[in-house]
C-alpha positions as CSV (number, residue, x, y, z in Angstrom):
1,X,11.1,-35.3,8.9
2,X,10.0,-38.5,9.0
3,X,12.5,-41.2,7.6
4,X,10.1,-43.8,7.3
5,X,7.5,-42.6,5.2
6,X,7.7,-40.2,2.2
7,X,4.7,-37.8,2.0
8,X,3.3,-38.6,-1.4
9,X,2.7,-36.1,-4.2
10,X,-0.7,-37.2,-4.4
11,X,-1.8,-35.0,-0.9
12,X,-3.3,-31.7,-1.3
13,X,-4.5,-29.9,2.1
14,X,-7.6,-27.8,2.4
15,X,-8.1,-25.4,5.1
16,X,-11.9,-24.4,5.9
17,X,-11.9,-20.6,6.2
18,X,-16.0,-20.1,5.5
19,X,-17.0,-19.0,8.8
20,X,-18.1,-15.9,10.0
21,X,-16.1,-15.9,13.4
22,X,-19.5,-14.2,14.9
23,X,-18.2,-14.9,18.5
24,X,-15.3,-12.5,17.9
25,X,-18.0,-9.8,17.0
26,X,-17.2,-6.9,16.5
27,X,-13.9,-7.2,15.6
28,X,-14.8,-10.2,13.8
29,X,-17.4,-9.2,10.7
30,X,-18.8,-11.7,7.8
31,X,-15.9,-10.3,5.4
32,X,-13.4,-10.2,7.7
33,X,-13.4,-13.2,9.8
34,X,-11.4,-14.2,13.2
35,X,-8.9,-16.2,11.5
36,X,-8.0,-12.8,9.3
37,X,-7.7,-10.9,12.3
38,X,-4.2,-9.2,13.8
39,X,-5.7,-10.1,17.3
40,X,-2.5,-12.7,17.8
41,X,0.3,-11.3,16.6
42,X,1.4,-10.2,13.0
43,X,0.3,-12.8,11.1
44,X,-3.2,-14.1,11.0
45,X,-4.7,-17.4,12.0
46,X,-5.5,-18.4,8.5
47,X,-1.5,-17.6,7.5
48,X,0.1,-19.6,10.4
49,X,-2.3,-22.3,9.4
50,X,-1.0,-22.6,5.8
51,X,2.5,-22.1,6.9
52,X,2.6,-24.9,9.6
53,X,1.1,-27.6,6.8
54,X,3.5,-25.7,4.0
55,X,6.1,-27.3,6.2
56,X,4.4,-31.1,5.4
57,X,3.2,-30.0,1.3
58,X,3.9,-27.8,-1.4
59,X,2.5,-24.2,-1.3
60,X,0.9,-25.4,-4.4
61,X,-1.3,-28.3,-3.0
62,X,-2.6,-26.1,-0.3
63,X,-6.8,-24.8,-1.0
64,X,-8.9,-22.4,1.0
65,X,-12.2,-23.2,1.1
66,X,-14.1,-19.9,1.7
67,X,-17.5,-17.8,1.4
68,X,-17.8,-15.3,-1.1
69,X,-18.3,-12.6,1.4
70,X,-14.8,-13.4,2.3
71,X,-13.1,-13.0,-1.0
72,X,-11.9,-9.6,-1.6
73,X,-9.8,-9.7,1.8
74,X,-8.8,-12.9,1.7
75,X,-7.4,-12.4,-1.8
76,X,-4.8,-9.1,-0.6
77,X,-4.2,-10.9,2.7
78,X,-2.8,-14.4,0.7
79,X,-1.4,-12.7,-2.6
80,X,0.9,-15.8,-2.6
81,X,-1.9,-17.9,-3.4
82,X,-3.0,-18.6,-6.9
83,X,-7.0,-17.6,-8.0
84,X,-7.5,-21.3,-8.4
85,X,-6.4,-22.2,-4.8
86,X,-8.5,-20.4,-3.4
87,X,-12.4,-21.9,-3.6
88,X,-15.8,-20.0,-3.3
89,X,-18.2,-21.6,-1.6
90,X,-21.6,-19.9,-3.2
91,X,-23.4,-20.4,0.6
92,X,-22.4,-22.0,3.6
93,X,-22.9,-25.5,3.7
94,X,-21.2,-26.7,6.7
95,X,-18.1,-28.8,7.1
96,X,-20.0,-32.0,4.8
97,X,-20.5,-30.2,1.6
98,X,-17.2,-28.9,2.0
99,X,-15.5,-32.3,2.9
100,X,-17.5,-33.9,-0.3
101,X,-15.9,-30.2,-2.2
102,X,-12.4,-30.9,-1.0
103,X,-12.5,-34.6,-2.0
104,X,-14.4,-34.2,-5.6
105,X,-11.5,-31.4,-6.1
106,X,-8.6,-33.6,-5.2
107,X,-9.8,-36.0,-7.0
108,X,-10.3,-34.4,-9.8
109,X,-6.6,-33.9,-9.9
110,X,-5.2,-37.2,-9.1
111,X,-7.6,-40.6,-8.6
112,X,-5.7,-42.0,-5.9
113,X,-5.6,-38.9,-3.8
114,X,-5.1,-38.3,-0.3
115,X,-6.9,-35.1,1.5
116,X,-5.9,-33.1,4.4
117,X,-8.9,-31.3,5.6
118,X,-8.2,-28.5,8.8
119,X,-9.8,-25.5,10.4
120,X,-8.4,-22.2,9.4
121,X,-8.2,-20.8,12.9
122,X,-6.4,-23.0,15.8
123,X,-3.4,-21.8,17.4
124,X,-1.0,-24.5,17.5
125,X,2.7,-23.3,18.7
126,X,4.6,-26.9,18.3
127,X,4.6,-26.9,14.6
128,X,7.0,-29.4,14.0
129,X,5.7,-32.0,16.3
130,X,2.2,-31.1,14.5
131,X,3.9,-31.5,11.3
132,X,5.3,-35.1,12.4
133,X,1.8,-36.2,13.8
134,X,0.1,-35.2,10.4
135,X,2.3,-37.4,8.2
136,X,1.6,-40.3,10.9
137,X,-2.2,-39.2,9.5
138,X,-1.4,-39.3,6.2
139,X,0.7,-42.9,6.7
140,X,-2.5,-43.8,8.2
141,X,-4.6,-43.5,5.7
142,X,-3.0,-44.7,3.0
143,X,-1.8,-48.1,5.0
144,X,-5.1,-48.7,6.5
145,X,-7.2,-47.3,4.0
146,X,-9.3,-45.5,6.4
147,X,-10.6,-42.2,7.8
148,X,-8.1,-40.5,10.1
149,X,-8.6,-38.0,12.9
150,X,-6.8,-36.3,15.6
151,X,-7.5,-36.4,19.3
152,X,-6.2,-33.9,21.6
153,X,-5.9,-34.8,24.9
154,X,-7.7,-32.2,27.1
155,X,-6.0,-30.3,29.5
156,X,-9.1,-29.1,31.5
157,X,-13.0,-30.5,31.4
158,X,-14.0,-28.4,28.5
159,X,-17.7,-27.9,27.4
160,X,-17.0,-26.0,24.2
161,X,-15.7,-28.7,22.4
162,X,-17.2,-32.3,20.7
163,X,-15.4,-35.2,22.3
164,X,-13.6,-38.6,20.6
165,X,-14.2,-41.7,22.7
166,X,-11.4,-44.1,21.6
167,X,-10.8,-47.7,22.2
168,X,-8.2,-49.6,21.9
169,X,-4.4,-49.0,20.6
170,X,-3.9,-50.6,17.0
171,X,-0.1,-49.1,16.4
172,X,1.9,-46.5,16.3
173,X,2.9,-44.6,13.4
174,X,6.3,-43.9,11.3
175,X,6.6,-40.6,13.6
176,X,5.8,-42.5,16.8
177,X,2.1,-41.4,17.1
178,X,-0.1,-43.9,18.9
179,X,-3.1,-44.7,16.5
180,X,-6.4,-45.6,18.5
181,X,-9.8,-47.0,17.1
182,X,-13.0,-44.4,17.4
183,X,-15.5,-45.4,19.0
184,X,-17.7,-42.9,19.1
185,X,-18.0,-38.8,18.1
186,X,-19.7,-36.6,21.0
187,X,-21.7,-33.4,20.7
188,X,-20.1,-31.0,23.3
189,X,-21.0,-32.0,26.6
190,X,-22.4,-30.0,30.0
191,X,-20.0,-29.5,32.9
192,X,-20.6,-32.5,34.6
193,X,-20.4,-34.9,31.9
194,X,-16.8,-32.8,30.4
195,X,-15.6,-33.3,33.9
196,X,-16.1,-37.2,33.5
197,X,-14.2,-37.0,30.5
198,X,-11.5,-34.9,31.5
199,X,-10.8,-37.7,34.2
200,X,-10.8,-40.5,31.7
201,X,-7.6,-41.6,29.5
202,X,-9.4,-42.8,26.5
203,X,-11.4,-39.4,25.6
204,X,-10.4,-36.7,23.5
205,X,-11.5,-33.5,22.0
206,X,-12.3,-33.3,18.3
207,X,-9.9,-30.9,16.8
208,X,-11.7,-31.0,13.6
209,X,-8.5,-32.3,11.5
210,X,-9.2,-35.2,9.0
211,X,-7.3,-37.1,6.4
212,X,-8.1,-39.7,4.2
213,X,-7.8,-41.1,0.8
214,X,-10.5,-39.8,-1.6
215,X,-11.5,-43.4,-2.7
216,X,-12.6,-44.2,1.0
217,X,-14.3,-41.4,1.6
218,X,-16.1,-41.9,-1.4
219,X,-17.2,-45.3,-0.7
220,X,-18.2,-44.0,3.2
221,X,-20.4,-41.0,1.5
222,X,-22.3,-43.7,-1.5
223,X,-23.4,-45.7,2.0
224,X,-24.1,-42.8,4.6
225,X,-24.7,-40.1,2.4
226,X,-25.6,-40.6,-1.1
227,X,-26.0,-37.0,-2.3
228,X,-22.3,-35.9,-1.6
229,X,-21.4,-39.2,-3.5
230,X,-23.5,-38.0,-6.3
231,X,-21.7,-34.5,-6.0
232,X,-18.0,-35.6,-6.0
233,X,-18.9,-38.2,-8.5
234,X,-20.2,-35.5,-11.0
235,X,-17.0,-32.6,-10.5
236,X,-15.8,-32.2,-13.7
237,X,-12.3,-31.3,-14.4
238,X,-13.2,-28.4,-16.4
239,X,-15.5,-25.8,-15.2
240,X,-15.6,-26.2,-11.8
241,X,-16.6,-23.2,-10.7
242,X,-19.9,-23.3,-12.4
243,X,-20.5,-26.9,-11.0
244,X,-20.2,-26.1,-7.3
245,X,-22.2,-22.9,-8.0
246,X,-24.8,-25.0,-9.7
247,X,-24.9,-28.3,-7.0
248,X,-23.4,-27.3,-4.0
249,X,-26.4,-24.9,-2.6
250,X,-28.4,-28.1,-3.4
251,X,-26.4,-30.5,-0.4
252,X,-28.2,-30.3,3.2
253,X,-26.8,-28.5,5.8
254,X,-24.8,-31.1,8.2
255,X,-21.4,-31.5,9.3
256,X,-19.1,-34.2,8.4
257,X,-19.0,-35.6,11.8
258,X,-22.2,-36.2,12.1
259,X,-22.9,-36.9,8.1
260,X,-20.1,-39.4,7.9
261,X,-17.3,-39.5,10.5
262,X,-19.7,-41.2,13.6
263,X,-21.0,-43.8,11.3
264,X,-18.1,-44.9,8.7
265,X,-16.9,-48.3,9.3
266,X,-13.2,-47.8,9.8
267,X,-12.5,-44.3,11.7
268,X,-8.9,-43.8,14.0
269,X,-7.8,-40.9,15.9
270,X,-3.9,-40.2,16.4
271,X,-3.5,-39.1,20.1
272,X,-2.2,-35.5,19.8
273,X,1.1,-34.4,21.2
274,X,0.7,-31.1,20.3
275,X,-0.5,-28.0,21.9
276,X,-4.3,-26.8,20.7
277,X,-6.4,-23.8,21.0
278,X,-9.0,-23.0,18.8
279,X,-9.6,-20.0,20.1
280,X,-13.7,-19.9,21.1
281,X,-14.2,-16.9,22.3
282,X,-12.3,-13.5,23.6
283,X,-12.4,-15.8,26.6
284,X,-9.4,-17.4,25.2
285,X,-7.0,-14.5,24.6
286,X,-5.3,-14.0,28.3
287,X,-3.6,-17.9,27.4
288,X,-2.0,-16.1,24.5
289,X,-1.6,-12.5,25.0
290,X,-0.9,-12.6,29.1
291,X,-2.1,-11.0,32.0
292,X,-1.1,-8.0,34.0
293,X,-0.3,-7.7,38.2
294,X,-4.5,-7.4,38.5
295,X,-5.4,-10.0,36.1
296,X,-6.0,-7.8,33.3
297,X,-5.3,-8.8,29.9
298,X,-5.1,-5.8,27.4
299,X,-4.1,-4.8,23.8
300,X,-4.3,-1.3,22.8
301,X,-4.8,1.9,25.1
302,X,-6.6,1.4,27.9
303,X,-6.4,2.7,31.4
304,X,-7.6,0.7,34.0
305,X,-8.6,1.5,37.6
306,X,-9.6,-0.7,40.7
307,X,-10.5,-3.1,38.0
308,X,-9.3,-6.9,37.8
309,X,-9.6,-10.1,35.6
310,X,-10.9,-7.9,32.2
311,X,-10.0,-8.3,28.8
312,X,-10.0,-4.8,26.9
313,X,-9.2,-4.5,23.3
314,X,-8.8,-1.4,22.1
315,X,-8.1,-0.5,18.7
316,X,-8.1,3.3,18.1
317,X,-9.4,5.1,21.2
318,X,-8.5,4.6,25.0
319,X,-10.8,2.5,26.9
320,X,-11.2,3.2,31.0
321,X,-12.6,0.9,32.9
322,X,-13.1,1.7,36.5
323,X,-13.9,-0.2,39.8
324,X,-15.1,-3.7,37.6
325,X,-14.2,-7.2,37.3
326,X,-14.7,-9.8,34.9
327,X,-15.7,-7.8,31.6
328,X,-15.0,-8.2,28.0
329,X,-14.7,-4.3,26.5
330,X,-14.0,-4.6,22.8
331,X,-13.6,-1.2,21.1
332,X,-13.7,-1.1,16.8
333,X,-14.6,2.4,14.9
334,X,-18.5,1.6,14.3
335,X,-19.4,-0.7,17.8
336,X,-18.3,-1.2,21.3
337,X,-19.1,-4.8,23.1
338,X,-19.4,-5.0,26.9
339,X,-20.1,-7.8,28.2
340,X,-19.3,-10.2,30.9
341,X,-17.2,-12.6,30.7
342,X,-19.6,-15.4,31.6
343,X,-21.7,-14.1,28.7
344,X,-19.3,-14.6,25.6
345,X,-21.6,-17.2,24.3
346,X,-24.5,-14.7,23.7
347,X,-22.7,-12.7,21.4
348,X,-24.0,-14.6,19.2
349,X,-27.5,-13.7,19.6
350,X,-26.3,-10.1,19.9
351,X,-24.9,-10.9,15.7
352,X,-28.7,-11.7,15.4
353,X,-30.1,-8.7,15.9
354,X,-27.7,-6.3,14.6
355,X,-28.3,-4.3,10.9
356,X,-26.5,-6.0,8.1
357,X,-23.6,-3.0,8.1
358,X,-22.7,-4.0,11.3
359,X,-22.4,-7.9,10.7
């Protein structure tokens, strides 16, 4: 794939799969997640995942990092996984703790060990171009010794996302990626200020995709963050399940951005030439699953009169919508959602206040 650079067998990719997907309520439930929904096709988001970075390592060196709410499904949706490459977190932490977990795991294998660490649940449909781009990351971070990230280049001024500001070209990669500086990491913006960004060359959004050499993330965490340090420092090689049951409820709450990726010395982004979606909200699903003559998007039975621009998922019964516009209508065997589609965001709050067999 990449003639200049041989991935080494010192890599081992871990996909974060611990979250509860609450926005894709109530399809979506605590054990059984938006990226192990049907919602896209036949696979799920979790199994494309693992097959796009399959194509870059082994099936062996690939890890899902999960909750253990998640476990029973997970386990008969990935039987080709084995136990052990599959990893429990005891409560959710945030993307830190599990950075600090991936990197005391890797290296507990190998020393000189290079992580991969991804989101579970982003549609990306140019897998080979993704593939190239992430051994440019890996190259990366080996040659430069640094921590890598991936900027995608927005196609519209999104506020839903965190943004990369970058700076300055410093090469290009083996596969031809451009490799920028970071200057900065960017909570997600309002309109106005996405729109400023969307109009500027040098920002990108944070697609949540790192890489980098165990070692240097090490060193970052002992000067930014001295409890994961202390955590990956203390894995052991055996018994590692009752370790991270032990220590990791005991790291704060953060997420590696803000933890360690906005303050570590040496941070570059490749520019992304791939398409991304990570899939926000049911918002999202016309891009993917098209629209009819009125606008409509729908997947299951539905009938659908004087109505335009609705998305309607049903998944046993019929749905009829009649004489609206602009509604979400999700239909599951134990809860309906209506809701406008301005409103997607406040599904989470509806999560809040729902009884425990519902979440």
């Amino acid at each position: 794939m990449n003639p200049t650079f041989t991935v080494p067998n010192s890599v081992y990719v871990f996909i974060m799969a611990g979250g509860s997907g609450e926005r894709f309520w109530p399809m979506s439930r605590r054990q059984l997640p938006k990226h192990l929904l049907r919602v896209f096709g036949e696979r799920t988001l979790l199994e494309h995942t693992i097959r796009r970075v399959e194509g870059v390592v082994p099936l062996d060196r690939i890890f899902v990092l999960i909750n253990q709410d998640q476990y029973e499904n997970l386990r008969k949706e990935l039987p080709f996984l084995a136990a052990d490459q599959i990893i429990t977190e005891p409560t959710q932490r945030d993307t830190a703790p599990a950075a600090a977990l991936a990197t005391a795991i890797a290296r507990s294998k190998q020393p000189e060990a290079v992580v991969v660490l991804l989101p579970a649940d982003a549609i990306i449909r140019d897998a080979e171009t993704f593939r190239r781009q992430l051994i440019d990351a890996i190259a990366a971070a080996i040659r430069k010794s640094c921590l890598v990230t991936i900027a995608v280049t927005p196609t519209y001024p999104a506020t839903g996302f965190g943004y990369l500001e970058l700076g300055p070209q410093l090469s290009a990669g083996p596969g031809g990626s451009a490799i920028y500086r970071v200057l900065h990491f960017i909570e997600k913006p309002d309109q106005k200020t996405a729109q400023h960004y969307f109009q500027q060359s040098h920002f990108g959004w944070n697609a949540g995709i790192f890489v980098w050499q165990t070692k240097c993330f090490l060193e970052e965490c002992s000067k930014l963050s001295p409890p994961l340090a202390h955590f990956i420092h203390g894995f052991p090689k055996d018994d590692p399940a009752s370790y991270i049951l032990e220590h990791f409820p005991n790291l704060s709450k953060n997420s590696v951005d803000y933890a360690i990726m906005e303050h570590a010395s040496h941070v570059v982004a490749l520019r992304s030439q791939f398409d991304w979606d990570d899939v926000g909200s049911w918002n999202a699903l016309p891009t993917h699953l098209g629209r009819d003559r009125n606008e409509n998007c729908v997947r299951g039975s539905a009938i659908l009169i004087d109505s335009e621009n609705n998305i309607v998922i049903a998944n046993q019964r019929t749905v009829a919508l009649c004489g609206v516009q602009d509604l979400v209508v999700v239909e599951t065997p134990d809860a309906i959602l209506v809701c406008h589609q301005n409103a997607v965001q406040d599904i989470k709050k509806v999560c809040t206040s729902l009884p425990d067999k519902l979440r």
